[in-house]
PLY file of the C-alpha trace (Angstrom):
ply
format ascii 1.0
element vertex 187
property float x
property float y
property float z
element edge 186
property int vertex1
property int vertex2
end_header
-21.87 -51.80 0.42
-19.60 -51.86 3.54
-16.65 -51.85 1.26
-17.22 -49.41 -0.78
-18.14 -47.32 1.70
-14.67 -47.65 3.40
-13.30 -47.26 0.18
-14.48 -44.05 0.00
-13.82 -43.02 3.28
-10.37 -44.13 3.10
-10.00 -42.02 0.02
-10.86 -39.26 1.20
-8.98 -39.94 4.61
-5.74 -40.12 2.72
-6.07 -36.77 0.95
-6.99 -38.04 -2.53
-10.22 -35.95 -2.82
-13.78 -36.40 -1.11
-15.51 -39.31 -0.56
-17.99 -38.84 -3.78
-14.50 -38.37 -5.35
-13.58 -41.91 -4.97
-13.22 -43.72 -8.52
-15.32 -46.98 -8.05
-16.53 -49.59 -10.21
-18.62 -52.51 -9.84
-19.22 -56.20 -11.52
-22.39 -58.06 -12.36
-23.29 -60.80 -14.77
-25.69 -60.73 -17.50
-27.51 -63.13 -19.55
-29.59 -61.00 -22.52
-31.92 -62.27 -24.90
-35.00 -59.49 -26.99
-37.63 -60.75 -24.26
-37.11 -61.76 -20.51
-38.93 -65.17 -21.12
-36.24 -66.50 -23.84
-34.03 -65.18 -22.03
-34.58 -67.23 -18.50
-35.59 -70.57 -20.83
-31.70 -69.77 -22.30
-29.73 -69.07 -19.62
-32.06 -71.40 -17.21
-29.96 -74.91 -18.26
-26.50 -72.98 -17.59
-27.21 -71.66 -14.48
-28.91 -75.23 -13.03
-25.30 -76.76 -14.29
-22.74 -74.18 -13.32
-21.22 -75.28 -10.29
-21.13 -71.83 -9.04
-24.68 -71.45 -9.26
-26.02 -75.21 -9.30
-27.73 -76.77 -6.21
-28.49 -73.54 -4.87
-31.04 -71.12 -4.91
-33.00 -70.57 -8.39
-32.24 -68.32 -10.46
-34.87 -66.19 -9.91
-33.78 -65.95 -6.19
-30.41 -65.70 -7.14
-31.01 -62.78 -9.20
-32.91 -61.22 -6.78
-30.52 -61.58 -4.16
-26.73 -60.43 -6.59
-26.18 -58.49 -9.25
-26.82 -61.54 -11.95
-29.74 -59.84 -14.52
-31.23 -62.09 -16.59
-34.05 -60.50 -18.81
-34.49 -58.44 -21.82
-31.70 -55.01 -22.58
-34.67 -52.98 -20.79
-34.63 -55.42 -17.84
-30.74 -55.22 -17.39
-31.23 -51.58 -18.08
-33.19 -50.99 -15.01
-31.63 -53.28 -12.45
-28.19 -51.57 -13.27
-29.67 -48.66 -12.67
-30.72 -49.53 -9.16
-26.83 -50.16 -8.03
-26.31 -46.69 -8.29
-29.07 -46.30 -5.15
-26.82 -48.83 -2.97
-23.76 -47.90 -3.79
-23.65 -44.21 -5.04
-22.61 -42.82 -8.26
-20.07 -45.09 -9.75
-17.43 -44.95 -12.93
-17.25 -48.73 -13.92
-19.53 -51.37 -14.35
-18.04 -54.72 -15.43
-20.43 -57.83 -16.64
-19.15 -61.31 -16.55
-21.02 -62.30 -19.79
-18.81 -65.90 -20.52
-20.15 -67.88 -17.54
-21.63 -70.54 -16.51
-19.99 -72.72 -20.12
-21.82 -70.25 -22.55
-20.81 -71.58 -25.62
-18.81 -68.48 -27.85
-21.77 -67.81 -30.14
-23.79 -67.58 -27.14
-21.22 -64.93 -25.53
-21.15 -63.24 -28.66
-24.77 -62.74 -28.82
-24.42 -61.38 -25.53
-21.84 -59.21 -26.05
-23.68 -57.73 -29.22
-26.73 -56.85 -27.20
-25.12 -55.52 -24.15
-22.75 -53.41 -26.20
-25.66 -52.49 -29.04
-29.03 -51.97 -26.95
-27.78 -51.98 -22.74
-24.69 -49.51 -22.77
-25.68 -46.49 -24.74
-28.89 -46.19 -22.95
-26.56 -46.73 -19.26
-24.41 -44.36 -20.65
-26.61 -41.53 -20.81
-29.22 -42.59 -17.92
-26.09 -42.64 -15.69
-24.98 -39.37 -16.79
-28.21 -37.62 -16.44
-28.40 -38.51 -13.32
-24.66 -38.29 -12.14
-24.01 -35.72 -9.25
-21.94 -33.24 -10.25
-19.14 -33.63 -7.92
-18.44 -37.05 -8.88
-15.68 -37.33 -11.55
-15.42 -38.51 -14.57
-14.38 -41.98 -15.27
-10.66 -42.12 -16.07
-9.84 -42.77 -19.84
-6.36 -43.80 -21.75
-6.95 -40.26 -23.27
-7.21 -38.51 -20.15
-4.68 -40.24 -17.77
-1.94 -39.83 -20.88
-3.03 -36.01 -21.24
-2.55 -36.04 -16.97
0.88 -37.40 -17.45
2.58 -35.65 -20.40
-0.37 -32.13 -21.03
0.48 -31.45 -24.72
3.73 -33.29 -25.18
3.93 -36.37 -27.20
3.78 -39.31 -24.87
6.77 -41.38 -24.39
6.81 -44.71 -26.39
7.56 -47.30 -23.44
10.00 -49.99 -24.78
11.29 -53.01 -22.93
14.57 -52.83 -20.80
16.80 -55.58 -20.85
15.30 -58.38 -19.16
16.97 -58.11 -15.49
14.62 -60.57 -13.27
11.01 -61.43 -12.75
8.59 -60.81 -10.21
10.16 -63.33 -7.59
14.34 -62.48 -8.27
13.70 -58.78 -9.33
12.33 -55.79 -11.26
10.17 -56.21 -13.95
11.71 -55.91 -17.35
9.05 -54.08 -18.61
9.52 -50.66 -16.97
9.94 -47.50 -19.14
13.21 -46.02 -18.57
15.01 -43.67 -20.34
17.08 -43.74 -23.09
21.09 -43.35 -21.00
20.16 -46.21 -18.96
21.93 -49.20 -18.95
21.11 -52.43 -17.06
23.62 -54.05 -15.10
24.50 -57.52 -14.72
25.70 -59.72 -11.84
29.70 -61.20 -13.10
29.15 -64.61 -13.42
32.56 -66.41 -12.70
0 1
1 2
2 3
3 4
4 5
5 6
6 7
7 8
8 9
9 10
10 11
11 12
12 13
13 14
14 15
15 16
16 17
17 18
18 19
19 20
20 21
21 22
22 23
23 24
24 25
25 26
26 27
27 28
28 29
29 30
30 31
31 32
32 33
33 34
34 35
35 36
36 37
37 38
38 39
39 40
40 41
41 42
42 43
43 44
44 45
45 46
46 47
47 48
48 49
49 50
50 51
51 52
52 53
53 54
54 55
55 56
56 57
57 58
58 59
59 60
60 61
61 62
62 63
63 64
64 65
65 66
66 67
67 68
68 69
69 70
70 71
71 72
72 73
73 74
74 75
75 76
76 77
77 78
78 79
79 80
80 81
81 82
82 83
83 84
84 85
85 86
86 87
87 88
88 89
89 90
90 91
91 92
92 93
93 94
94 95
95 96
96 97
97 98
98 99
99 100
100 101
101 102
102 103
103 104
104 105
105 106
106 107
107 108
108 109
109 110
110 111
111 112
112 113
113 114
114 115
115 116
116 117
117 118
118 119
119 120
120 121
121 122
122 123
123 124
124 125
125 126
126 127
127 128
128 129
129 130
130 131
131 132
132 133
133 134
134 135
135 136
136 137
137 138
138 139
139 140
140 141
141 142
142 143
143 144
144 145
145 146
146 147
147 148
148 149
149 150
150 151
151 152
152 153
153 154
154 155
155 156
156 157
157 158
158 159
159 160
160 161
161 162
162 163
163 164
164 165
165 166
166 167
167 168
168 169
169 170
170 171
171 172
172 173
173 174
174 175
175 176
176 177
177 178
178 179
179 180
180 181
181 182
182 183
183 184
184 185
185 186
């Protein structure tokens, strides 16, 4: 909470906009399952194992102490919704939904509730109750339409490769089409 709350301050001390201004986004994990009891007797034997979580407190505590949820969509659902009273309105939420040695049909199970049943109800309950001066999250679509209004955007192609990240630039910058790269003589 500290941090974000310098964040913000530190936005807005810098001249980028107020401090409800600030574009912030936030991380959790989630383990979903249709009802919180399959869900805990599922995730229960990854969380005892993962040496992140193992040995420590149970994951009940745990999830009552972080931002793990681990319960049905309505149960993630409503804890989510209670990081918005710690930390303000916020733009991003990120799960962590391949931990703890899920196997892949596991994470894809996850995936297909979170996406199908957790996020379109967030998306609106976060909206409804989003304070107006608080901007939108930034999209593609609306950083690109920042950048070049109602011009075509700029296709950005590689330059010739002239270093790396330890010897020089990155060879990957857009540039335009009259420049040429230079090379050291080699003699």
């Amino acid at each position: 909470m500290r941090l974000i709350k310098f964040y913000r301050q530190r936005f807005a001390h810098y001249g980028h906009g107020t401090e409800k201004q600030a574009i912030v986004g936030l991380g959790g994990q989630a383990f979903i399952a249709k009802n919180s009891q399959d869900a805990k007797k599922e995730f229960r034997p990854y969380f005892n194992e993962a040496p992140v979580y193992g040995n420590g407190p149970s994951l009940e505590d745990f999830a009552e102490m972080t931002p793990l949820s681990v319960g049905s969509p309505q149960e993630v659902i409503d804890k989510t919704l209670t990081f918005r009273e710690s930390f303000g309105d916020y733009q991003r939420q990120l799960w962590l939904m391949d931990h703890a040695g899920l196997p892949l049909g596991k994470v894809l199970d996850q995936l297909e509730l979170l996406g199908g049943e957790v996020v379109p109800v967030l998306r609106r309950e976060l909206a409804a109750r989003k304070d107006p001066e608080v901007p939108d999250a930034p999209t593609h679509e609306s950083l690109v339409k920042a950048k070049y209004g109602d011009n075509p955007p700029r296709q950005p192609r590689p330059n010739p490769n002239r270093g790396d990240n330890v010897t020089g630039g990155s060879p990957y910058q857009d540039s335009a089409d009259n420049v040429e790269a230079e090379y050291p003589s080699i003699v």
